[in-house]
C-alpha atoms as an extended CHARMM CRD file, in Angstrom:
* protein
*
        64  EXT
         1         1  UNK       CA             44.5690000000      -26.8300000000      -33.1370000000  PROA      1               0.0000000000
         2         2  UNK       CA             44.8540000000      -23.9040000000      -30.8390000000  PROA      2               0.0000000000
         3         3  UNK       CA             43.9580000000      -21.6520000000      -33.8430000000  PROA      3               0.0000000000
         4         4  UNK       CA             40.6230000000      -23.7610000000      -34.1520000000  PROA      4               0.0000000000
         5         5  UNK       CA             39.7700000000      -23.5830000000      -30.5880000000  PROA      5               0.0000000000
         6         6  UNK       CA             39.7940000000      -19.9850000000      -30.8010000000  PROA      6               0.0000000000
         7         7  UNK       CA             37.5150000000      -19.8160000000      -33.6430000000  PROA      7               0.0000000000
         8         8  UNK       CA             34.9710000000      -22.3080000000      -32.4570000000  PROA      8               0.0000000000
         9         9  UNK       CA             34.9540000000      -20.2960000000      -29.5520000000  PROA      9               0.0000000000
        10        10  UNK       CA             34.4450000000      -17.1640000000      -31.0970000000  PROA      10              0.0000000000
        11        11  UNK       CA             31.7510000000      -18.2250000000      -33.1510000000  PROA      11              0.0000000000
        12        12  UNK       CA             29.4810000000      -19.4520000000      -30.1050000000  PROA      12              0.0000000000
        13        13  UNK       CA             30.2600000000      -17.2520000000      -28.0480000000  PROA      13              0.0000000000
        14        14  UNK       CA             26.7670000000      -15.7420000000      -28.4360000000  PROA      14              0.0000000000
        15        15  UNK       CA             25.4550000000      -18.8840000000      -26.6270000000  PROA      15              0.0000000000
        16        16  UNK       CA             26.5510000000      -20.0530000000      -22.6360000000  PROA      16              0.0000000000
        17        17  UNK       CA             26.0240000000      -23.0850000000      -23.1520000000  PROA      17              0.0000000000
        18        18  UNK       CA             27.7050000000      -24.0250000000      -26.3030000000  PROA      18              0.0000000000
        19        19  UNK       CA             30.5590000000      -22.0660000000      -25.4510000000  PROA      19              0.0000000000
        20        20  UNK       CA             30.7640000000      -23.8310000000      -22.1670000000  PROA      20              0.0000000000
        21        21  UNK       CA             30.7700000000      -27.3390000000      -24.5950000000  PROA      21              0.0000000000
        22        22  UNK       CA             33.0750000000      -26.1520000000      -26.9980000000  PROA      22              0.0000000000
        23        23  UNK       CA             35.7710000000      -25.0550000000      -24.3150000000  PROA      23              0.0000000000
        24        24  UNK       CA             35.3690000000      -28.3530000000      -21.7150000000  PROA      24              0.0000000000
        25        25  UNK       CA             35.9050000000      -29.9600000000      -25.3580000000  PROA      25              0.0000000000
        26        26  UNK       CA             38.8800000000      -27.8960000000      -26.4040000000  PROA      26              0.0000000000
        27        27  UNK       CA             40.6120000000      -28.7540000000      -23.0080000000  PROA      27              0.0000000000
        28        28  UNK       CA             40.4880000000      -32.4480000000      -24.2650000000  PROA      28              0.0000000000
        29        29  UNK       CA             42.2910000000      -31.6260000000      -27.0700000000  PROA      29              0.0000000000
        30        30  UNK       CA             45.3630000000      -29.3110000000      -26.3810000000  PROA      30              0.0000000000
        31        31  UNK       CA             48.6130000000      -29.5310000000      -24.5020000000  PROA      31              0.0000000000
        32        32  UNK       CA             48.5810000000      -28.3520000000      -20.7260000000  PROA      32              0.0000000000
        33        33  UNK       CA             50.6350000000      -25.8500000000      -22.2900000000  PROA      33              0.0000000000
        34        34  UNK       CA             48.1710000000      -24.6220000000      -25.1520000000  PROA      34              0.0000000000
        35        35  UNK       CA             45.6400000000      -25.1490000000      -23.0700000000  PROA      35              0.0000000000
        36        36  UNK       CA             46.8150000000      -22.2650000000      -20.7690000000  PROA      36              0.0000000000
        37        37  UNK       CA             47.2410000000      -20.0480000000      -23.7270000000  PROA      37              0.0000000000
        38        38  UNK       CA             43.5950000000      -20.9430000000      -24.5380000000  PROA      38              0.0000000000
        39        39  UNK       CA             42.2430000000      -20.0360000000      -20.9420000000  PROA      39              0.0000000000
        40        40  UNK       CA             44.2700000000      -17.0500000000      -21.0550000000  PROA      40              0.0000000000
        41        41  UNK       CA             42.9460000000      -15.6660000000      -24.1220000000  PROA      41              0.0000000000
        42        42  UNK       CA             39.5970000000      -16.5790000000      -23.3710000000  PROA      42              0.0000000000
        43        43  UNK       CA             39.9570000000      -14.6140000000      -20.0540000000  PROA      43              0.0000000000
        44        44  UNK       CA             41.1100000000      -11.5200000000      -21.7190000000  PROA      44              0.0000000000
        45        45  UNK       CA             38.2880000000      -11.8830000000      -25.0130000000  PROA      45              0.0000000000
        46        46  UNK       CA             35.3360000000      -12.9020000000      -22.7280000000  PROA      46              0.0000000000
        47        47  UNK       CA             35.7950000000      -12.0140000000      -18.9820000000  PROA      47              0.0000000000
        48        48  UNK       CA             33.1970000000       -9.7880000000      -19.3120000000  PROA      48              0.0000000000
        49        49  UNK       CA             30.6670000000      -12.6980000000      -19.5140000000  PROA      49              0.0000000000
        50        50  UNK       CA             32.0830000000      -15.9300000000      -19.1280000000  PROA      50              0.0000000000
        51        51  UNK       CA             34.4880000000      -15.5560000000      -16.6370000000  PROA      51              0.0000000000
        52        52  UNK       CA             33.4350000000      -18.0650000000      -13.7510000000  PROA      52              0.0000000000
        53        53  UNK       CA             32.7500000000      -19.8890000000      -16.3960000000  PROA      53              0.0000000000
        54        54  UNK       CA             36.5270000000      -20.1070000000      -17.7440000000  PROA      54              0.0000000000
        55        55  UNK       CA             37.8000000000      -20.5020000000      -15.0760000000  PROA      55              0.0000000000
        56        56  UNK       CA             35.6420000000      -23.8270000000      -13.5510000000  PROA      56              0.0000000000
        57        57  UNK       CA             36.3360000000      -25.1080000000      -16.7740000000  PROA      57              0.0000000000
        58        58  UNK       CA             39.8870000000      -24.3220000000      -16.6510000000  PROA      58              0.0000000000
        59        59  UNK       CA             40.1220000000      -25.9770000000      -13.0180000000  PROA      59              0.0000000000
        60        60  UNK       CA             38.1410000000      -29.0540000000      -14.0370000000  PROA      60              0.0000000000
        61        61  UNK       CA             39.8460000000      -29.9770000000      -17.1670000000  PROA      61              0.0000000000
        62        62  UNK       CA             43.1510000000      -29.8160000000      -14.9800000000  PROA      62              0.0000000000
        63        63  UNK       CA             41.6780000000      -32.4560000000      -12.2220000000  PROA      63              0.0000000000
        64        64  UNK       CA             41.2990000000      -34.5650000000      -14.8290000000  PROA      64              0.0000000000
């Protein structure tokens, strides 16, 4: 599932919004622990745009 997450991911990454969907939805889905990995990859493949993003994703999908 982790796999997919990355690949969804990559594919919209062209688009803020979808890839702001795709990652609140791929928090759902994974472990705390993949979950991590995910943010953690994401960080170091799209910090360079979407970092704030990440990361108030990241902190919201862990309130919940």
């Amino acid at each position: 599932m982790l796999d997919f997450c990355k690949t969804v991911l990559t594919r919209v990454s062209f688009d803020r919004r979808l890839f702001a969907k795709e990652l609140k939805k791929s928090f759902k889905w994974l472990s705390r622990e993949d979950a991590e990995t995910l943010r953690q990859w994401a960080m170091v493949q799209y910090h360079h745009k979407y970092a704030q993003l990440i990361a108030s994703s990241f902190a919201a999908a862990q309130v919940m």
